[in-house]
N, C-alpha and C positions, 0 to 999 in steps of 0.2 A: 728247475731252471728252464726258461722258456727258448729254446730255440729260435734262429733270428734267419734260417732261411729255410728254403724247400729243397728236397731232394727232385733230379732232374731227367736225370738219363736213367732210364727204363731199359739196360739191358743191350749189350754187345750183339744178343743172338736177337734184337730189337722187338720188344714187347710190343705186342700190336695195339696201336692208338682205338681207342673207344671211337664207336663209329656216331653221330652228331646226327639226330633226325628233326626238323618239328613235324610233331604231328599232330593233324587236323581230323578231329570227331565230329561227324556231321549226323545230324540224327534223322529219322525221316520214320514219316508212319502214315498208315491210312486215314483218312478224314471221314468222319460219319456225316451219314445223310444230313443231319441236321445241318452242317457248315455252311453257310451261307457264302455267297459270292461272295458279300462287303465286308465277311468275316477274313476270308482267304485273301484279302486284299490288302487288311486294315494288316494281317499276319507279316504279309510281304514287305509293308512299306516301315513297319516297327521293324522287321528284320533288314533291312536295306538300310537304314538312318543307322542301328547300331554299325553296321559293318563299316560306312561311311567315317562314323566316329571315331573307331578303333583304327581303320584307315590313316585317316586324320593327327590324330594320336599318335600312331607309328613315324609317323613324315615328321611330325615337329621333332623326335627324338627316335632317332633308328636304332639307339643301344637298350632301350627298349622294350620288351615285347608282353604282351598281353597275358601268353601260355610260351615259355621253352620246355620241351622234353627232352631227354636223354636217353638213346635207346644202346645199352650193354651189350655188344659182341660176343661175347666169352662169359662164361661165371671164372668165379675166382677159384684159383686153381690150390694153392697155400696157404696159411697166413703163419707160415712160418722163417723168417727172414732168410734162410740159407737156403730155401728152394723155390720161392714163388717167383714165377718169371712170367706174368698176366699185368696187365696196365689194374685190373681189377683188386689182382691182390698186394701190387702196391698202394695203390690206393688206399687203400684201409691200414697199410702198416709203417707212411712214409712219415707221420709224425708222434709213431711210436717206439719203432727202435730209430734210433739216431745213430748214424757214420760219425766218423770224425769231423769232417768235413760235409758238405753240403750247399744248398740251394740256398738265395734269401728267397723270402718269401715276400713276394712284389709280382706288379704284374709288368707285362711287355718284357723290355730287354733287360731290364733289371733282374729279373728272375731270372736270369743264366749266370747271376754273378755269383763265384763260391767263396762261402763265410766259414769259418770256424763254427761246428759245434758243439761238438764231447771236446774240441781241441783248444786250449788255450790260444792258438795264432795258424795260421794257414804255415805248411810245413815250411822246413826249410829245406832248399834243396844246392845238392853238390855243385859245384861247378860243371861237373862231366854229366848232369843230371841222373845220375844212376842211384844218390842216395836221398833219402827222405825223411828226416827228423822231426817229430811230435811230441807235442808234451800235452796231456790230459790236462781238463780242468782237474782244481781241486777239491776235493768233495763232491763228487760225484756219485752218487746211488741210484743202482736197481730199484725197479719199483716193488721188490720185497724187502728192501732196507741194506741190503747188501752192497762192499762198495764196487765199483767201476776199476778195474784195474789194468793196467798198460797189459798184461799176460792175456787179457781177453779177449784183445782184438788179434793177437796170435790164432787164439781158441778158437776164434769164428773163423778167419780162413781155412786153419785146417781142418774144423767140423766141415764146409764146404766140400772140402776135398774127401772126408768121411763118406759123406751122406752124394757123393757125384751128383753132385748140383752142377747145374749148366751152368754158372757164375763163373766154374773155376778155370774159364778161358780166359777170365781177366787178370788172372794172377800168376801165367805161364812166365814174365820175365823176373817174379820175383827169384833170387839167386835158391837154388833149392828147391822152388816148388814143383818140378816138373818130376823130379829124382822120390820128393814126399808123393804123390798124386803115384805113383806106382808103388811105394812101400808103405805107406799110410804108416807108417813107423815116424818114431820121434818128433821131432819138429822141423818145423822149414825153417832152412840153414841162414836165408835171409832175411828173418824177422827178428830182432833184437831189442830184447823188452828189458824194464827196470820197472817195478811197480814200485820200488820206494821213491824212484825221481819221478813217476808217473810217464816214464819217457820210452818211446816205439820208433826204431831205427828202422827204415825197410832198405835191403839193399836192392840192382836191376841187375838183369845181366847185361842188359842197355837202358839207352835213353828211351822213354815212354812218352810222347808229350800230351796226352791225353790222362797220366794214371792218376791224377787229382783226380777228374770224373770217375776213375777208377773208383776212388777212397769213397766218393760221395754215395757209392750204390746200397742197396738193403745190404748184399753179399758181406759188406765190411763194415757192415753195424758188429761194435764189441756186444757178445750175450757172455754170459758167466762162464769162465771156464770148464764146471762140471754139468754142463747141457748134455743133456743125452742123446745120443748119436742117431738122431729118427726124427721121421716129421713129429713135429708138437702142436701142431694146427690145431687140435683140441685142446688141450692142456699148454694156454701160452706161455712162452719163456720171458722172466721178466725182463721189463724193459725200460729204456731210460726218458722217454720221450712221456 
């Protein structure tokens, strides 16, 4: 199933934006005796008419360009959704594990709008905003055939809270979480799963008006309930995306 937007917000502790360079390779070398002035000249004016052209070129259409390069700040720190916190290592994993929710995939303002995508409909939320009802798509699979089940976006927060991923500041007002995050014991008091209705109740201890952005992150991508509690960055976990 093709997902219909992009994941957006890179991180509460703000993953650092790729840094944007062009860059320009100029070449240059000795000239042997043999070069003639009219040679060095005829070189100069073919290389002046190009640049003019390309010039030229750019001005009719400034979006654009000849050569864009892309120079990487960071190498990629995970590629395992509960701990990479690198604009790099999302990158590579934001259209493979899938949140409930998320990004469309559009460009400008569009792309800040959040759509459904493991989620049948964008939640629904309490009057007092404190609670948050989801209901999965149906038929949802693992990309090892296995299925998608409401207990697993459980499974992924509190693996978070396993493996002390820096994520797990986004999930301090779920009710519970702060109490699990020091006993890693049982489960957190406020996530309420039904994997026969497909359905994930979150409760707050307050209102959050950002925890959609919350939902949207790698951190709350559902992985399979029996993931093993360690990076997997080798050995990927499967994934729905």
């Amino acid at each position: 199933m093709e997902p219909t937007a992009f994941p957006g917000r890179v991180g509460a502790v703000a993953a650092a934006l790729p840094l944007l360079a062009l860059v320009f390779v100029a070449g240059c070398g000795g000239s042997s005796p043999a070069t003639t002035s009219a040679t060095k000249a005829h070189i100069t004016t073919a290389h002046t008419t190009t640049a003019a052209s390309t010039t030229t070129a750019a001005a009719a259409n400034p979006h654009e360009f000849p050569e864009f390069r892309i120079a990487m700040d960071e190498a990629t720190d995970y590629l395992d959704p509960g701990l990479s916190d690198t604009t790099e290592g999302w990158g590579v994993m934001w259209n493979v594990y899938l949140p409930l929710i998320g990004y469309r995939h559009a460009n400008g303002a569009a792309g800040a709008t959040l759509v459904p995508y493991l989620a049948e409909k964008m939640p629904r939320v309490s009057r007092d905003g404190r609670t948050y009802t989801i209901t999965l798509r149906p038929g949802l699979k693992y990309s090892d055939g296995a299925p998608v089940r409401a207990s697993d976006f459980r499974a992924a927060i509190e693996r978070d809270f396993q493996l002390d991923s820096v994520g797990v500041g986004f999930f301090g007002d779920i009710v519970g979480a702060k109490a699990y995050g020091e006993t890693k014991k049982g489960h957190i008091e406020g996530i309420s799963v039904n994997d026969t209705l497909r359905r994930i109740v979150i409760h707050l201890v307050q209102p959050e008006g950002d925890f959609e952005n919350i939902l949207a992150t790698l951190y709350a991508a559902p992985v399979p309930g029996k993931t093993p509690l360690k990076d997997e960055s080798i050995t990927p976990i499967p994934a729905t995306g």
